[in-house]
C-alpha positions in Angstrom: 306.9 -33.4 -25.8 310.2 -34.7 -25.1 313.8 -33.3 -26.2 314.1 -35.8 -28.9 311.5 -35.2 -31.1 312.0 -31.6 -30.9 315.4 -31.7 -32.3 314.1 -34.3 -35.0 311.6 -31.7 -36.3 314.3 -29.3 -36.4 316.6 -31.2 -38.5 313.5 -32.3 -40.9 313.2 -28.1 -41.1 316.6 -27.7 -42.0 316.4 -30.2 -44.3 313.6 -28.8 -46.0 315.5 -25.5 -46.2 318.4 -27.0 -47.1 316.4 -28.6 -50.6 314.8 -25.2 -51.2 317.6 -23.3 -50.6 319.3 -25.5 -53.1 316.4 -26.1 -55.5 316.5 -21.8 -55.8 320.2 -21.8 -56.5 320.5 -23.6 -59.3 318.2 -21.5 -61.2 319.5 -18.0 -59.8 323.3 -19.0 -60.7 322.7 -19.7 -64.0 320.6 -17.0 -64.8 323.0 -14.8 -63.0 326.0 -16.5 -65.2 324.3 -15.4 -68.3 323.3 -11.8 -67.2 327.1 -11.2 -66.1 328.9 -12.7 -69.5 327.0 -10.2 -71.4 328.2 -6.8 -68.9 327.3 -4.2 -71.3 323.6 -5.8 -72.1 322.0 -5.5 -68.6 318.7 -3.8 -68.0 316.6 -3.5 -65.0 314.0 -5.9 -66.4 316.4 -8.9 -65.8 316.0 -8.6 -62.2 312.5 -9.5 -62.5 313.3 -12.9 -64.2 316.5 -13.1 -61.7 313.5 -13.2 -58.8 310.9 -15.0 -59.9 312.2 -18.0 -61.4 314.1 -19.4 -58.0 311.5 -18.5 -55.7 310.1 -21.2 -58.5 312.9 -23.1 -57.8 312.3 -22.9 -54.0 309.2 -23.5 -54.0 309.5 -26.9 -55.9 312.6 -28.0 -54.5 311.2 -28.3 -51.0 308.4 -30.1 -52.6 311.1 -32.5 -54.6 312.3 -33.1 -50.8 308.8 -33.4 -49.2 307.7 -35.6 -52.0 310.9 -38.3 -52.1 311.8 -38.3 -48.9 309.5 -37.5 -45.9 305.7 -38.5 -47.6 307.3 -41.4 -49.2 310.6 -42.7 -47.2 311.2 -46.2 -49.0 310.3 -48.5 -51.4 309.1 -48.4 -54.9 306.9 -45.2 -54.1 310.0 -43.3 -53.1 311.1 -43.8 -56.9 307.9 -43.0 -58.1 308.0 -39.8 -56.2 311.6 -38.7 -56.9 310.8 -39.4 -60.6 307.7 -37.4 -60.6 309.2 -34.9 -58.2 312.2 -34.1 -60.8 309.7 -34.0 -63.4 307.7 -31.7 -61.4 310.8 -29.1 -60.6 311.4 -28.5 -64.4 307.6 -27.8 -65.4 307.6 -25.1 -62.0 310.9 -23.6 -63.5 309.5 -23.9 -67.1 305.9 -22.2 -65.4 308.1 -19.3 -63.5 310.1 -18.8 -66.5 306.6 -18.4 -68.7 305.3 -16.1 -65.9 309.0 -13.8 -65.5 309.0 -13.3 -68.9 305.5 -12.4 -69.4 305.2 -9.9 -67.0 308.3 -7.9 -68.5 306.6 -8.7 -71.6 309.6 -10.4 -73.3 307.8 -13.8 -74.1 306.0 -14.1 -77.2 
């Protein structure tokens, strides 16, 4: 294998882990903006919520990145797939929220 394509594989990992890393953060900062405003409300149950739904995040954006821009690098399938993709993100947050919020048993 030459020297090349091993640093093009690593860069393609970083740039999946760059997505997920990102695709986690949005979801943990918020949450974490909410549980801080309100100081005097936190309980330990939170941090289950605070876990699960980024590693949701994660988890979907490094598919959003896999999806739009490695499996499907151009044309009118790279819209496709970034569309669907998006869509895809917010039903795995909406999915990890459901599932957070059951297990403390604060969804009804």
């Amino acid at each position: 294998m030459n020297p090349f394509t091993q640093i093009t594989k690593q860069k393609g990992f970083r740039k999946i882990l760059l997505s997920a890393l990102f695709g986690g953060a949005i979801p943990f900062f918020g949450l974490l903006t909410i549980i801080l405003t309100k100081e005097d409300h936190f309980e330990s149950w939170m941090l289950i919520p605070l876990t699960i739904i980024p590693a949701g995040g994660t988890f979907a954006g490094a598919f959003f990145y896999l999806m739009g821009f490695y499996w499907s690098p151009t044309g009118n399938r790279k819209l496709v797939s970034i569309i669907s993709s998006t869509i895809l993100y917010f039903v795995v947050l909406w999915i990890s929220a459901v599932m957070a919020f059951a297990i403390t048993g604060h969804w009804d």
